[in-house]
N, C-alpha and C positions, 0 to 999 in steps of 0.2 A: 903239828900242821899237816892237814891233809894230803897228801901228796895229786897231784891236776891228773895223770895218768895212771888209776891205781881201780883195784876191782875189789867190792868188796872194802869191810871195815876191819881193821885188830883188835879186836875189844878183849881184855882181860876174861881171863875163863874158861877162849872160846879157841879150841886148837885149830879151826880153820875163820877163814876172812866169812864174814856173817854180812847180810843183807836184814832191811826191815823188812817182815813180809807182809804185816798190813800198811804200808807203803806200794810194796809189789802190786797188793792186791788190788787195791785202789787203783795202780796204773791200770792194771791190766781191763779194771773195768771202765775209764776212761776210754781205753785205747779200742776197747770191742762197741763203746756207742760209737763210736766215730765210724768204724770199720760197718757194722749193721746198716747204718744209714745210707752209707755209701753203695753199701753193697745190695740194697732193698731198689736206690734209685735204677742201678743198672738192671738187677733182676724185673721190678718192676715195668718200669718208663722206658729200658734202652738208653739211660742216658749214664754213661761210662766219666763221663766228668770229676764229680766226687768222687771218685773210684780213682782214676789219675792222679788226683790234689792228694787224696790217702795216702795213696802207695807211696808217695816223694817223702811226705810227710814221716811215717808209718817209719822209709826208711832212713830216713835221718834219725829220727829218736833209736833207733836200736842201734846205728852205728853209734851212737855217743856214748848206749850203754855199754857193749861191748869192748871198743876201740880208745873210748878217751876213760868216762868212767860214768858210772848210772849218776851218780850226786848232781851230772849237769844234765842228764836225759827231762828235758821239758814234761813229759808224760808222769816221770819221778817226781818230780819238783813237784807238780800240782798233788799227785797221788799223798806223798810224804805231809803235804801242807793241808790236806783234806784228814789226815788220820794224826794229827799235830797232839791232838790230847788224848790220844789213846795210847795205851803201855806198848810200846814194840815189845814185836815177836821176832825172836833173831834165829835166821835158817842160813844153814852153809850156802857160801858164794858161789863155787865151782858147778853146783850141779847146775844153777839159775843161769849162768855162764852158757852151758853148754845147751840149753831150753832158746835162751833167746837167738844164739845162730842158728837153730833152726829156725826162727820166724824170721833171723836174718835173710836167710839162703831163700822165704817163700817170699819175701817183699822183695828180693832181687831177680825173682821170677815174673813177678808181677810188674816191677818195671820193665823190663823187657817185652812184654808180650804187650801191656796194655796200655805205657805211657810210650815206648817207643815204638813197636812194631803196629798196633792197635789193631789186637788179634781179638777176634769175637766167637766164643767157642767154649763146649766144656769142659778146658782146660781151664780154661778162668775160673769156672766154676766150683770146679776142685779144689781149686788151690787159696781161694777165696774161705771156701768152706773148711779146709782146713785148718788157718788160719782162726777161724772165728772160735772152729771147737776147740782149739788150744785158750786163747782169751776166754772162753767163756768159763772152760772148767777151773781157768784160774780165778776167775775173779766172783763167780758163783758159790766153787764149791771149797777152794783153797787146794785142788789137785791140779799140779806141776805135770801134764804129761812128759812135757820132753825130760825133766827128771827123772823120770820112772824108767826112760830110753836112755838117761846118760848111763844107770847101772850097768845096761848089758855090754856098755864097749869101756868100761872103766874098774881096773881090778880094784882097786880104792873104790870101797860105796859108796852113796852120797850119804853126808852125816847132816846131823840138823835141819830134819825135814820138816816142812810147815806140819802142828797138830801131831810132830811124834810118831808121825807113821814109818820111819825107817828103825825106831827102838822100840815099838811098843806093837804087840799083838789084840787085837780088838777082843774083849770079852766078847762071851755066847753071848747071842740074842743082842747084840751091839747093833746091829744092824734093823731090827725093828722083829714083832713077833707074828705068828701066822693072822692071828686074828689085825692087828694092822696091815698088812697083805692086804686081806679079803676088803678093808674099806677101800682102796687105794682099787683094787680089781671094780669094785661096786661103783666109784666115783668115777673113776675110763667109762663105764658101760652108761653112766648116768646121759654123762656128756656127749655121748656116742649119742644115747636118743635124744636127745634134744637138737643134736648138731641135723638129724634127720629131721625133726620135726620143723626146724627152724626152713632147711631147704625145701621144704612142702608147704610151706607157709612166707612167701615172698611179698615184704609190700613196698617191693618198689616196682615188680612186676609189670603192673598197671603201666606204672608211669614212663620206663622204659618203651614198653609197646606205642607209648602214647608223641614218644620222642623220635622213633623209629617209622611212623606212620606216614605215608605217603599224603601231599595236600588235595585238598579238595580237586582241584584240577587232575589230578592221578600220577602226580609227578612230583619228583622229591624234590624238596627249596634245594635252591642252588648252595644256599649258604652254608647250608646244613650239610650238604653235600662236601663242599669243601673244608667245614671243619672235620670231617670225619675221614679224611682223606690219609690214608695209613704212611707216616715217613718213613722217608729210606731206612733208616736205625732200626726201625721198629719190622723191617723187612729185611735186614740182614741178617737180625737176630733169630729169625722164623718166629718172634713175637705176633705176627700181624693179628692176630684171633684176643692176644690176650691184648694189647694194643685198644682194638677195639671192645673189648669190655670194662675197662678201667674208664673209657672215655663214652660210656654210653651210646654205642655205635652198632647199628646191625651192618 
């Protein structure tokens, strides 16, 4: 029987307490649409809301995985239930241990600043951001940062790294060859011109100017006036510029 307060599984084999990692990984990319979306409304709109609901959220799942055990972290549950029929991959417990208090220690930053204090600044920005790039390189690429940080303060290395990367040295040319390079150089440069041609070629242009336009009378509608009237949120953040172009506004 499981034990309710325990970290990590004992599986026959495995000299240290093992995690699934395609469980993990599955969390982790649950737990970064959540955080994205939230974090798009405040960067985009000023609206800090989602971003509040997360961070509680956010940090209740990591305290469950850390403090009680990951088996009842809700983000685990679905992630585990999502990868049901796929073979676990089993990576040591300690280093994932030591990864999530760090996302601990930024979702306890983040309620502070932004569910209690409701601090608007780029410190949120920071810490938002760094938050995402840990979630994402896990759930994209299967790279543990904060793993890679628990080696330096831990004489015991981490064992049973997702993909073998703590026992196994990557063959030459692992990494892809010059001539794959140069597509990869070619396809940036591709989308570079295009991303130009695209901004010299606007059609909504038109329509925009056409929305912005003063009425016949030489005087802008009242109403119009008023929807475009820039909120306070959106003037604390110094959004007011982009404020008014997400909402079609000169």
């Amino acid at each position: 029987m499981t034990s309710l307060f325990s970290f990590g599984e004992r599986l026959e084999g495995y000299g240290v307490p093992v995690l699934n990692e395609r469980a993990v990984r599955a969390a982790a990319g649950i737990v970064f649409f959540f955080a994205i979306v939230s974090f798009m409304n405040a960067w985009l709109i000023g609206n800090f809301q989602p971003t509040r609901v997360f961070v509680i959220a956010f940090l209740i799942d990591f305290t469950l995985r850390i403090f009680v055990n990951p088996r009842y972290a809700p983000s685990l549950i679905l992630g585990q239930w999502v990868v049901r029929k796929q073979q676990p991959e089993y990576v040591g417990a300690p280093q994932k241990r030591f990864a999530w208090a760090i996302g601990f220690v930024l979702a306890l930053t983040m309620l502070y600043l932004v569910v209690i204090k409701h601090v608007i600044g780029p410190i949120n920005l920071i810490v938002c951001a760094a938050c995402l790039v840990l979630l994402f390189f896990e759930s994209a690429f299967g790279i543990c940062i904060g793993c890679k940080v628990y080696n330096l303060f831990n004489k015991d290395q981490a064992q049973l790294c997702p993909g073998g990367v703590c026992e196994v040295d990557p063959a030459p040319g692992a990494g892809g060859s010059l001539a794959q390079g140069v597509v990869v150089v070619a396809f940036a440069g591709l989308v570079g011109a295009v991303a130009i041609w695209v901004a010299g070629h606007n059609p909504y242009a038109a329509a925009l100017q056409v929305s912005a336009a003063p009425t016949q009378q030489g005087a802008i509608d009242p109403a119009e006036a008023e929807r475009c009237k820039v909120p306070d949120f959106a003037k604390a953040m110094g959004h007011e510029e982009k404020w008014k172009l997400h909402n079609n506004c000169k």
